[in-house]
VOGU-3710 file (C-alpha; in Angstrom, 3 decimals, decimal comma):
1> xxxxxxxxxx> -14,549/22,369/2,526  -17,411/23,344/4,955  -18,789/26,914/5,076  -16,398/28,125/7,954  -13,538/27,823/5,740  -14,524/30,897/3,985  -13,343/33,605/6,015  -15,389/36,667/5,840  -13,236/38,957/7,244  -12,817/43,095/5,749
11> xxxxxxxxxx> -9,470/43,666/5,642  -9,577/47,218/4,081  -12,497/48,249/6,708  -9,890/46,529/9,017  -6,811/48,068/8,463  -8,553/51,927/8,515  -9,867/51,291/11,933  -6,620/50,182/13,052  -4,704/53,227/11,636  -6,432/55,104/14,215
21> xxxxxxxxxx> -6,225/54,988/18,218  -6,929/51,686/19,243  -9,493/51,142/21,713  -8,490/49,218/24,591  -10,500/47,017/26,973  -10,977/49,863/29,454  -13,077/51,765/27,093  -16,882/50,228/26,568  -18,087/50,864/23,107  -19,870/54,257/23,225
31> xxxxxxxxxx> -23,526/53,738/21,736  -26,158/56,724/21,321  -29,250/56,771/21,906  -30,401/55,962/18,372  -27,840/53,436/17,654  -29,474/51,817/20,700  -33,327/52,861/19,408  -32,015/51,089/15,672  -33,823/48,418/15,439  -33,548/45,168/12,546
41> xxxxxxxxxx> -36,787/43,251/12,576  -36,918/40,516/15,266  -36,466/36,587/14,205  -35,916/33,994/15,464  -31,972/33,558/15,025  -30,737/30,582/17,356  -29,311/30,835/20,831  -25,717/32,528/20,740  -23,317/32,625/23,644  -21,470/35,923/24,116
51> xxxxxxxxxx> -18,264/35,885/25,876  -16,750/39,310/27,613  -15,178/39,634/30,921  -16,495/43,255/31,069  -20,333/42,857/32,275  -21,462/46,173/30,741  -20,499/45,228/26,935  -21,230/41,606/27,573  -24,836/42,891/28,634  -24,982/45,102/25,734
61> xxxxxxxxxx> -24,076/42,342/23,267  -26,973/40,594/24,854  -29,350/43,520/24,528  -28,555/43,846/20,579  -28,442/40,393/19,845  -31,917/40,068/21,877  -33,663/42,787/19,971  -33,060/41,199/16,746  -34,321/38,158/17,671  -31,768/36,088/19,074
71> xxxxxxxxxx> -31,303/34,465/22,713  -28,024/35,564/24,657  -26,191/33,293/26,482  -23,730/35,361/28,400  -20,846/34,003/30,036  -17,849/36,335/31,465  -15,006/33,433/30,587  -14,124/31,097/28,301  -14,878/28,357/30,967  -18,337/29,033/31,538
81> xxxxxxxxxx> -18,797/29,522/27,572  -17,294/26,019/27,309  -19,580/24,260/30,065  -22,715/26,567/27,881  -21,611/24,936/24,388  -21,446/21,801/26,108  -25,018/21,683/26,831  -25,741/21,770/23,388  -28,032/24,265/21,295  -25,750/26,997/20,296
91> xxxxxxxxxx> -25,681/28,857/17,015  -22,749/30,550/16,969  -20,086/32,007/19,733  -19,175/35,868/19,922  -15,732/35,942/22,017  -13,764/39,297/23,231  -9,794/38,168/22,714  -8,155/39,649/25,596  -9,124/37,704/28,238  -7,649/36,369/31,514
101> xxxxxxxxxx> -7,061/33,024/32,038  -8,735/31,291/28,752  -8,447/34,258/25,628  -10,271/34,182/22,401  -7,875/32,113/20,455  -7,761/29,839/23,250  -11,570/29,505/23,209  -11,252/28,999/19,430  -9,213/25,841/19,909  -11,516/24,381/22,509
111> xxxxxxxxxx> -14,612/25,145/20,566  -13,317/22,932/17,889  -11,907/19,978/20,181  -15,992/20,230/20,101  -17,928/20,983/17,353  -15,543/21,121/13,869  -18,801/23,623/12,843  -19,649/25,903/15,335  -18,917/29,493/14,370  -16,963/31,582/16,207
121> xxxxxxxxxx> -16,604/35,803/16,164  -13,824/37,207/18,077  -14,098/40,812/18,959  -10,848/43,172/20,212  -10,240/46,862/21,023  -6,697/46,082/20,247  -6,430/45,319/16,262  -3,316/43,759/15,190  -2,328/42,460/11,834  -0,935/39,141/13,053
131> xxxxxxxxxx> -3,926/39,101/15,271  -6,229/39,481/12,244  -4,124/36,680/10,563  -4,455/34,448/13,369  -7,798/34,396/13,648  -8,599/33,581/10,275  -5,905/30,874/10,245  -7,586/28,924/13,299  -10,763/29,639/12,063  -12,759/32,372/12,811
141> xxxxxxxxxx> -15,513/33,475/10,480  -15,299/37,445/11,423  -13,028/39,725/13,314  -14,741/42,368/14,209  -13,352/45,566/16,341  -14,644/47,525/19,153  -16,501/49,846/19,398  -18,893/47,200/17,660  -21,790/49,198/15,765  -24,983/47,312/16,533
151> xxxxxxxxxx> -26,088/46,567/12,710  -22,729/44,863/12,192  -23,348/42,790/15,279  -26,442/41,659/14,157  -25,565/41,012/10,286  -22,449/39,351/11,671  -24,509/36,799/13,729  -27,062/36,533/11,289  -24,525/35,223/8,476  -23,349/32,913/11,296
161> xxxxxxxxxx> -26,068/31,103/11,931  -27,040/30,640/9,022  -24,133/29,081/7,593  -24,084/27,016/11,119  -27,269/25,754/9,993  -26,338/24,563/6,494  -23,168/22,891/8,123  -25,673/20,885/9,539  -27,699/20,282/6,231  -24,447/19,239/4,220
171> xxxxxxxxxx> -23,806/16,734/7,490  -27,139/15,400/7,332  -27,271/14,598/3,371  -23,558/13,275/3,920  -24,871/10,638/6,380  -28,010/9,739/4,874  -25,812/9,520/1,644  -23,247/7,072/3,298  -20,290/9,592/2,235  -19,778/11,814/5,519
181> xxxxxxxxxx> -16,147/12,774/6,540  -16,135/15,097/9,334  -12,938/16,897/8,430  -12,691/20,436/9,584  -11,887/23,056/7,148  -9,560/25,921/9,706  -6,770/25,286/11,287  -7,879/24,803/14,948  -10,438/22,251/13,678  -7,911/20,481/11,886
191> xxxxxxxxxx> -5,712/20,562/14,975  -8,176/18,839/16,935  -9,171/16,303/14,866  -5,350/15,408/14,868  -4,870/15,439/18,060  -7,906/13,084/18,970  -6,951/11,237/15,572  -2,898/10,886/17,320  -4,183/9,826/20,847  -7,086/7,084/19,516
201> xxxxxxxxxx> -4,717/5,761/16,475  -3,929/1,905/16,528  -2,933/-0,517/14,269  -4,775/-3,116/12,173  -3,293/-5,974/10,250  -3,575/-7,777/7,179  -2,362/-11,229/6,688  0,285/-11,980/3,166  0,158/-14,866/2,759  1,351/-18,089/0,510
211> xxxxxxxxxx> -2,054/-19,971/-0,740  -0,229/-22,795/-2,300  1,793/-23,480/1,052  -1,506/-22,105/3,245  1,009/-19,730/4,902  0,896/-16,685/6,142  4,401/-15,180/5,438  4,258/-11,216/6,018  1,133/-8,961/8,091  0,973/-5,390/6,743
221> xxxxxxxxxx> 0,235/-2,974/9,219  -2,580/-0,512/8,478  -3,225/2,698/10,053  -6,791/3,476/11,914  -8,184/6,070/14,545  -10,924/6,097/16,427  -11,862/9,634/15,720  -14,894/10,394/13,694  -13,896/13,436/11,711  -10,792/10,952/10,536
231> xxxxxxxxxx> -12,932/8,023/8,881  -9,830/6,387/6,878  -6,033/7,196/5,999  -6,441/9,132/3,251  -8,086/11,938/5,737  -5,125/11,274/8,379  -2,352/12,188/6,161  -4,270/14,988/4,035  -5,137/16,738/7,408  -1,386/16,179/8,366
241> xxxxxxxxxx> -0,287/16,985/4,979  -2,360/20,631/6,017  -0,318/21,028/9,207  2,661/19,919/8,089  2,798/17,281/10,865  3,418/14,091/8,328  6,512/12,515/9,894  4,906/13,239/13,466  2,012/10,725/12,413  4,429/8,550/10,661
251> xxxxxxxxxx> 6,553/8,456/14,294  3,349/7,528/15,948  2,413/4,759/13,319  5,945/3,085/13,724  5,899/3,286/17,843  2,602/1,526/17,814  4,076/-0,980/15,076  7,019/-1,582/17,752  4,899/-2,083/20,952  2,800/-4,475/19,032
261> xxxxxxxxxx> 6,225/-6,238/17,458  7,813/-5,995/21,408  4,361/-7,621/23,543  3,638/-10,318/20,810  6,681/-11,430/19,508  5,317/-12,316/16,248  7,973/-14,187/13,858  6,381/-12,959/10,573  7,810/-10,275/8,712  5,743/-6,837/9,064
271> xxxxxxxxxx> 5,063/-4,696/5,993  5,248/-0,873/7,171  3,711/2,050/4,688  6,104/5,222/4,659  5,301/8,548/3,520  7,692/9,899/0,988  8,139/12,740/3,423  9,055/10,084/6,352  12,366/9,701/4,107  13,305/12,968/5,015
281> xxxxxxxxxx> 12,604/12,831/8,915  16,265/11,750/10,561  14,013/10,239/13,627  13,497/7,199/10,828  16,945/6,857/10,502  18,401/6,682/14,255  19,228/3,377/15,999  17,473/4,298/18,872  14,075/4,816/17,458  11,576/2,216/18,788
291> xxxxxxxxxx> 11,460/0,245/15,193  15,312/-0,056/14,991  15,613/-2,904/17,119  12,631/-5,194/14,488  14,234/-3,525/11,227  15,207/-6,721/10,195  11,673/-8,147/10,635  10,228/-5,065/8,698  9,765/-4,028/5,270  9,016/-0,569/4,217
301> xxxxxxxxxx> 6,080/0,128/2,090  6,722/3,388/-0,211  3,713/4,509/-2,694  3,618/4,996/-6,338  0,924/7,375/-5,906  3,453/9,811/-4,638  6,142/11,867/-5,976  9,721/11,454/-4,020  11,678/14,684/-3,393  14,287/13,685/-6,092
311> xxxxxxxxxx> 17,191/16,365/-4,415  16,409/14,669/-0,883  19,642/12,001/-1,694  17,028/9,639/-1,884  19,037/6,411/-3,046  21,449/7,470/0,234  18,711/7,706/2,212  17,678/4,059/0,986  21,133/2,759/1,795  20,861/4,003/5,333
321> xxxxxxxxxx> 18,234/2,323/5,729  19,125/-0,755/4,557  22,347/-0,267/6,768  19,842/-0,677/9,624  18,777/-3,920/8,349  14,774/-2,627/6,729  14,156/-4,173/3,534  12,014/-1,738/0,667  8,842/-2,098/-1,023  7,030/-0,244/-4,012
331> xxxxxxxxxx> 3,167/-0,271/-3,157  0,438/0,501/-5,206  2,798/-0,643/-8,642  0,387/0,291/-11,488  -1,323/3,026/-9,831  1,160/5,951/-10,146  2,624/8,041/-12,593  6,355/7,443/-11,337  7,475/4,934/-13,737  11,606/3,912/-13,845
341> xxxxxxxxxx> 12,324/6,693/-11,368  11,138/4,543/-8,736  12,546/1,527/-9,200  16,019/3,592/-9,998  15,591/5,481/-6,907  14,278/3,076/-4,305  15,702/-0,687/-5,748  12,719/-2,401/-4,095  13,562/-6,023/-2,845  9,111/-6,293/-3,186
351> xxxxxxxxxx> 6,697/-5,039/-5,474  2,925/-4,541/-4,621  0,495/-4,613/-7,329  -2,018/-2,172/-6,841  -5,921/-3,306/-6,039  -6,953/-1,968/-9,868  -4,772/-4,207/-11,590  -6,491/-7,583/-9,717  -9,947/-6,074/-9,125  -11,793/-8,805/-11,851
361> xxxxxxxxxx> -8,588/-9,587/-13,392  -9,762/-13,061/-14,269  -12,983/-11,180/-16,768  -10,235/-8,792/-18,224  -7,457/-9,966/-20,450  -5,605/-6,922/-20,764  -4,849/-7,156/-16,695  -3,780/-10,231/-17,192  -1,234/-9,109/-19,946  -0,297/-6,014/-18,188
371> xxxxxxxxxx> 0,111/-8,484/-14,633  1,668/-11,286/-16,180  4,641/-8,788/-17,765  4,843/-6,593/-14,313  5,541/-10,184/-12,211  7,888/-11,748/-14,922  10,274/-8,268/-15,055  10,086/-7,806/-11,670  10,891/-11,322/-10,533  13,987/-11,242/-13,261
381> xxxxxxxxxx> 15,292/-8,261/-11,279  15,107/-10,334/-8,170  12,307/-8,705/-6,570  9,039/-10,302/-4,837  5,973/-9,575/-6,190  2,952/-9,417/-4,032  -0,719/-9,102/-5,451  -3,062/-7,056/-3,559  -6,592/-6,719/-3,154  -7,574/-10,196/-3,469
391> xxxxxxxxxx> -10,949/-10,897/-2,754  -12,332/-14,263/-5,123  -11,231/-17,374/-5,485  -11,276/-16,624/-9,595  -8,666/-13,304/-9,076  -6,837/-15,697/-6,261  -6,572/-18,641/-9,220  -5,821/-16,103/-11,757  -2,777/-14,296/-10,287  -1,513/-17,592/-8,674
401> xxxxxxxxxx> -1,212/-18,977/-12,341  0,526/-15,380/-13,310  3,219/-16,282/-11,059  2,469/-13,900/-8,334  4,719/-15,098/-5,100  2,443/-13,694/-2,688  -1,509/-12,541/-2,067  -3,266/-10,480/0,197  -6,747/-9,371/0,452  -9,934/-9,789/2,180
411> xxxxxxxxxx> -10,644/-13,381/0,166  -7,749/-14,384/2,831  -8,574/-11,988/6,041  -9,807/-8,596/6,721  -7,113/-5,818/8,352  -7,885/-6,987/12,223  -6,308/-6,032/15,582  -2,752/-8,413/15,746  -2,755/-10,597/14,570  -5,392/-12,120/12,417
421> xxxx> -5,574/-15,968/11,097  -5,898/-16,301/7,190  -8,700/-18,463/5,382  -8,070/-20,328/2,448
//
């Protein structure tokens, strides 16, 4: 979670300045003569843009912010705050929310199409509660309410910055550490990362294939993005998972999986990962999706590492499916906690053993106890077993001699744009 998912925002000093008369836009904040003689000693605090149709308080901002140290960028709309943060440099943005043409909350949004970090302080004469809520939802770090005493201002901004500055840090030490995900931690940031995630997402693929006939018999079809702040699936679905916007990234996956399946024409069965939420999204279900028409080439991929809703009808759900010609996979078999519920719920026709169960299996004899069980059950209920994660000729030998029908891993190919040859 970065810093600007903790919302600093005074609800009780909140709610007792909007029990009295709100202030509209009209009325400039009155300041005396020693609120504007108060002075905090000067630093240097960063470069903040303040955004205010009205030129006297945006000037005034400017003048505060100034005399503390800080240099005001002052822009009277949200465009020409955009075209400022564009440029680069900026600590932190300080946005009025009523505002023709681009608002606050508007702002917000773009600010994080930008810069997932950047923080933003949204300022209103008109305090509502599902105002207040909003902001904090999308991401603000402070909501602060005209007039706007000087000392708050500055503290405000100060806070800001700084925790701008150790977004930064945690970036840096994530990068030179190899483990940086740039995943947003408010609403609006996790918005945008979706939305560029949704509009650069294509689809690698990963031969299955039969070593002792050299054949490649199935691809899977592996979700990827070119967006940075979404570095692998995992992120994809737990941002989704956040916005509650699973099944639309599971539409997307299987419209890309058709396009592919309509240009190329491929003859090969396609395994297909589902979300156990996708079971519950009718689109999946209708003839005239854009997978319908290849359900007979596909096969649906459904983890162990997830729970299904069990009062979701789920073995009706299966049939319907089924009905439509798909064919239904357990992935990940060994890595879950679901157990018999799975098979009793789902009646695979495949089985995929999870990557831990082949990782070194031919140094381990316990995996080869625990694999050599798994296949023989499995293939005495009639169901193909697949072993996954294959990546040296010793696990490729090893689960061969198990019995394992099929194999995939990168000992064969790496996941590739469609459709990649296999090496044996």
């Amino acid at each position: 979670m970065t810093p600007l998912a903790i919302m600093d925002l005074d609800m009780e000093g909140w709610s007792e300045k909007c029990s009295g008369s709100p202030r509209g836009k009209e009325e400039a904040p009155e300041m005396t003569e020693e609120k504007q003689q108060a002075q905090l000693p000067p630093q240097s605090g960063g470069k903040i843009v303040i955004v205010e149709d009205e030129e006297p308080l945006r000037r005034a901002y400017g003048r505060m912010l100034e005399t503390a140290g800080f240099t005001a960028v002052l822009a009277a709309s949200g465009a020409e705050a955009i075209k400022a943060i564009e440029k680069g440099g900026i600590d932190t943005v300080v946005s009025d929310i009523n505002m023709p043409h681009m608002d606050g909350m508007d702002l917000l949004r773009a600010v994080r199409e930008r810069d997932l970090d950047l923080p933003v302080i949204l300022v209103t004469g008109n305090p509502t509660i599902e105002t207040a809520a909003r902001a904090v939802e999308y991401g603000a770090l402070r909501y602060l309410v005209k007039p706007v005493e000087k000392s708050d201002l500055v503290e405000t901004v100060q806070r800001a910055a700084k925790l701008h500055r150790i977004a930064h840090l945690k970036r840096d030490v994530a990068a030179y550490l190899g483990t940086e995900e740039r995943m947003a931690g408010d609403r609006a940031g996790l918005e945008a990362s979706l939305a560029r995630g949704l509009d650069s997402l294509w689809m690698a693929y990963q031969p299955i294939v039969n070593p002792r006939r050299k054949q490649v018999i199935a691809y899977e079809a592996l979700v990827r993005t070119r967006e940075p702040s979404i570095p692998h699936p995992g992120v994809l679905f737990s941002v989704a998972e956040r916005l509650g916007r699973v099944q639309e990234v599971g539409r997307a996956i299987r419209a890309s999986v058709a396009r592919t399946l309509a240009e190329r024409r491929v003859e090969s069965d396609i395994f297909m990962n589902l979300h156990p939420s996708d079971l519950l999204d009718e689109a999946l279900f209708s003839p005239d999706s854009p997978i319908s028409p290849f359900a007979r080439q596909v096969v649906l991929e459904i983890t162990e590492r997830a729970a299904l809703d069990s009062g979701a009808d789920i073995p009706g759900r299966i049939r319907r499916l089924r009905s439509l010609g798909f064919r239904v996979a357990i992935d990940d078999l060994g890595a879950g906690y679901a157990g018999l519920s799975y098979f009793a719920l789902l009646t695979p026709d495949v089985v995929k053993l999870d990557i831990t169960l082949v990782r070194n299996i031919h140094q381990e004899e316990i995996k080869r106890k625990l694999v050599g069980s798994l296949t023989s059950l499995c293939k005495e209920l009639g169901m193909l077993v697949v072993a996954e994660g294959v990546e040296t000729a010793e696990e490729r030998d090893t689960v061969l001699d198990l019995d394992c029908d099929l194999l995939q891993g990168f000992f064969f190919a790496k996941p590739a744009p469609p459709f990649p040859e296999a090496s044996w």
